[in-house]
C-alpha positions in Angstrom: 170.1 -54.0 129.6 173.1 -56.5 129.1 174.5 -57.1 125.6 176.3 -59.9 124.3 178.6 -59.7 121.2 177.9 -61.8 118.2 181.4 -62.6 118.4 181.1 -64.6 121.8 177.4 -65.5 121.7 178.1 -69.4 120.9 180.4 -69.3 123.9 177.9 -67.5 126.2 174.9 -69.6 124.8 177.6 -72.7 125.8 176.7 -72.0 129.4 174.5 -72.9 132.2 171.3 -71.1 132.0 171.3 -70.4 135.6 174.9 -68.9 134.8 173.5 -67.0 131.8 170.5 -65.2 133.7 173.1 -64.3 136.5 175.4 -62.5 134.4 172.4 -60.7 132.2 170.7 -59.3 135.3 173.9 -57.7 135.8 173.7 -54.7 132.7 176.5 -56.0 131.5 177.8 -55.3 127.8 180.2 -58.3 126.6 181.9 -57.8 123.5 184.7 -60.4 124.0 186.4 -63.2 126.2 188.2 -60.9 128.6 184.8 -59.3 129.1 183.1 -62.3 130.3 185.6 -63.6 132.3 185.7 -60.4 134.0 181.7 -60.5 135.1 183.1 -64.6 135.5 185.6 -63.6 138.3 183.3 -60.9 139.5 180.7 -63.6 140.5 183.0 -66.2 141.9 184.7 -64.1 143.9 181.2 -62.5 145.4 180.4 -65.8 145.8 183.7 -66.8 148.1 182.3 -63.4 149.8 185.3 -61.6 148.6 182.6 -59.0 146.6 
């Protein structure tokens, strides 16, 4: 089950919900920035089929 830091939440909320339910159905656990734009770089660079 993905979690998502209070600290971040108004950031994470910020985004597209398509974006949103992408990076939850990964498990991840966010606590700050640097966490979500690591699952960020993880999914754009599946996406350029680099994953």
């Amino acid at each position: 089950m993905s979690y998502v830091s209070p600290h971040i939440k108004e950031k994470f909320e910020s985004m597209p919900l398509d974006l949103k339910n992408t990076i939850l159905a990964r498990n991840v656990h966010l606590e700050n920035m640097n966490d979500l734009m690591s699952v960020l770089e993880q999914i754009i660079a599946e996406g350029e089929g680099r994953g």
